[in-house]
N, C-alpha and C positions, 0 to 999 in steps of 0.2 A: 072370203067373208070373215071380218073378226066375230068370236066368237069371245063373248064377255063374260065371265065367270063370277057370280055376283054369291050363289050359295049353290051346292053340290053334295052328295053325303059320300064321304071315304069309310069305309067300311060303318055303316050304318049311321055314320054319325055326320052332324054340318060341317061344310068348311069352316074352318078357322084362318083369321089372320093373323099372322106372326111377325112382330114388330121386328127389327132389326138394329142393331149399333148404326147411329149417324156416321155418316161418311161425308166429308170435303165439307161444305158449307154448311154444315147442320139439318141437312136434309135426312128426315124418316124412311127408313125403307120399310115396303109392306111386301110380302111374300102371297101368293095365295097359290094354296094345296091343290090341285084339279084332279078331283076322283075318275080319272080317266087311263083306259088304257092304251100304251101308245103304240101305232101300227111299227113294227119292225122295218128298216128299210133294204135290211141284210140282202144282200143278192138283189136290187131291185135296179134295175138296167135304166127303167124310164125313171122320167123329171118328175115329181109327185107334187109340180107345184104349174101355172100356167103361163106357159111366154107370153111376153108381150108382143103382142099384136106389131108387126113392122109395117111402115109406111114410107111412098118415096121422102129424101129429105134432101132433096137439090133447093130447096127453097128458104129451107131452114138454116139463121145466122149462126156459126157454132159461138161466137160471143153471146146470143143473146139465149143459146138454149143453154151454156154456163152460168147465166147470174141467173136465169130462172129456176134452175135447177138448185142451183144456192140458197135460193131466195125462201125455198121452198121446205128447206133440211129444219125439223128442230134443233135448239140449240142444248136444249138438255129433254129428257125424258126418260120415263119409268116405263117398263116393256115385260109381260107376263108370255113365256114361250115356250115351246120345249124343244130340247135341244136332245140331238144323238151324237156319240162319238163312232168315227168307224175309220179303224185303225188297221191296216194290212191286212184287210178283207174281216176283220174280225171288229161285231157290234160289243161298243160298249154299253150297258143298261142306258137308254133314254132318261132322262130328269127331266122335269118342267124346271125351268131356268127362270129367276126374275135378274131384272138389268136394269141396272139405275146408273144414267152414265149424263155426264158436261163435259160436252162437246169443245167448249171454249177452252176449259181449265184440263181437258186431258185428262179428265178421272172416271173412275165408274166401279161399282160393283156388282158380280156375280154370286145368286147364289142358286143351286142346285139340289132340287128335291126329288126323292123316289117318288113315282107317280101312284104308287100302289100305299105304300106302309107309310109315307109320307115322313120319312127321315127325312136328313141331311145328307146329302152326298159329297158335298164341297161348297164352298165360299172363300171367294177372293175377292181381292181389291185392288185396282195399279192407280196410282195418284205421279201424273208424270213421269210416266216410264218406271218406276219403283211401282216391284209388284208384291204385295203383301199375301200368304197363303196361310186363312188364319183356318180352315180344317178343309180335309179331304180323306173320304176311307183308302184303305190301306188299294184294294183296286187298283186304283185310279193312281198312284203314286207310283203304283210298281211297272208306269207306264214311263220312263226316263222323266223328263221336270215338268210334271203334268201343269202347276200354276202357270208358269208361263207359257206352256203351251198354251193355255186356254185364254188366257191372259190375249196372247199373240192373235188367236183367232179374232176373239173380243174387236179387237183393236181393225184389224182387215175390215171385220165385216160394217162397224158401223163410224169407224173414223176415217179422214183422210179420203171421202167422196165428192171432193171436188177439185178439178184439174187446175194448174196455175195458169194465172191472165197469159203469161205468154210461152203454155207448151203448144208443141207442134200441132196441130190439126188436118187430118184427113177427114175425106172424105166417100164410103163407099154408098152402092146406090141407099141400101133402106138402114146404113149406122153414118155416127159422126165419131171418130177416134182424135182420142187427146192422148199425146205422151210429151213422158218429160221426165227426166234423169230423177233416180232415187237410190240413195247410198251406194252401192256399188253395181245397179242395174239401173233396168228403164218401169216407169209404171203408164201402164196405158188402162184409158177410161174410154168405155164405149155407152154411145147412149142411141135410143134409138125408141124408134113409137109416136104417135099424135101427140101425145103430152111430155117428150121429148124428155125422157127421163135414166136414170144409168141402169144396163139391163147387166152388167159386167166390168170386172176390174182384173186387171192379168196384170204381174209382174216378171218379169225376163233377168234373166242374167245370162250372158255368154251367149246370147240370142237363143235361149231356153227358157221357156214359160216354168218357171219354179211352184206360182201360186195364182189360183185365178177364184172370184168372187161372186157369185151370179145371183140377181137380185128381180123376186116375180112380185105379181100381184099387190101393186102399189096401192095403200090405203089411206085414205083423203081423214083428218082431223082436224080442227080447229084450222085449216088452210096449208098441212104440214102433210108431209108423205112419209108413209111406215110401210117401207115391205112385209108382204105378209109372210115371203118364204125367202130363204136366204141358203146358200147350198156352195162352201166352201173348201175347194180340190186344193189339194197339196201334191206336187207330184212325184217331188222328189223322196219322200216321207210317206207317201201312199196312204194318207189320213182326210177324212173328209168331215165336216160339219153340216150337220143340217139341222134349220132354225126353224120353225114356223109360229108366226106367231099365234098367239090369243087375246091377250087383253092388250090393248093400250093406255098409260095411265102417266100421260104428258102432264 
């Protein structure tokens, strides 16, 4: 369930919205503060978000659960979430995250607030692969190139979710797997469920799964799907992302 956040009191006081610098096409960013604390997921073994339901899919065309599944992706959208870093078993501070990203033009910004005191923690922006890191506390920086780290996550979890017209397609009983060559490895997309949606994204190299993307609780707006939970393993780097959302603000 989204959970909308329309006014909240941080330390006794209302939400505030906080305007941000235009990004790509002159588009407004809005931030909102969520006077909330957020559950740590430090040590936490289980999935804190809900699979998707599987169903047989011998029946189901992988051409035709591809363009629907396309069909289906916003093309640009603003996203209120909060997001955890966790890096060699060690949690970095949660933020609530806002995300204003175009899909088409390859841009998007991040920005990253304490859920408590309601700083800044960080703010970026990558505009076609140029990633600009215009603040970040000192933290988070003395974590090797933290922008593009997050930048690089960014990009995993909400770009590049659709397989090309002609990668290979399998078939197991309750998924459908798309792969097909990506810079110096393979990327494979699995979709799976009644509404035939992508539940995960694995990329290999040297027939090693380097990074994989796992995507719960799809949420229906204006006829567009927003994961509600997003939880992205790195394996060689032993750093994880986990996203969930709150607001949608397409």
């Amino acid at each position: 369930m989204i959970i909308q956040c329309n006014s909240v009191k941080i330390r006794g006081e209302l939400l505030q919205e906080c305007k941000l610098k235009e990004i790509g096409h002159s588009a407004q960013l809005l931030i909102i503060i969520v006077g909330l604390y957020i559950l740590c997921l430090t040590g936490c073994v289980s999935i804190p978000f809900q699979k998707t339901a599987l169903v047989p899919v011998e029946l189901f065309d992988p051409t035709d659960v591809r363009q629907q599944f396309a069909g289906s992706l916003p093309s640009e959208f603003q996203l209120v979430t909060t997001i955890e870093f966790m890096y060699k078993q060690r949690s970095i501070p949660s933020a609530i995250g806002y995300i204003a990203a175009d899909i088409k033009n390859k841009s998007f910004t991040v920005v990253g607030i304490n859920p408590i005191g309601g700083c800044t923690l960080f703010e970026l922006s990558m505009e076609k692969d140029r990633v600009d890191c215009r603040f970040a506390i000192e933290e988070f920086t003395r974590h090797g190139d933290f922008a593009n780290v997050v930048a690089d996550n960014i990009k995993k979890a909400y770009f590049d979710c659709i397989p090309a017209a002609d990668a290979n397609v399998f078939k197991k009983k309750y998924t459908i797997i798309f792969r097909q060559p990506k810079v110096s490895g393979t990327m494979e997309y699995v979709f799976a469920g009644a509404d035939k949606v992508l539940i995960e994204k694995n990329y290999y190299e040297n027939n090693r799964k380097v990074w994989s993307v796992f995507y719960y609780e799809y949420q229906k707006l204006n006829k567009k799907l927003y994961p509600a939970g997003i939880i992205i393993k790195h394996y060689q780097y032993k750093y994880n992302l986990v996203v969930r959302l709150l607001e949608i603000r397409a």
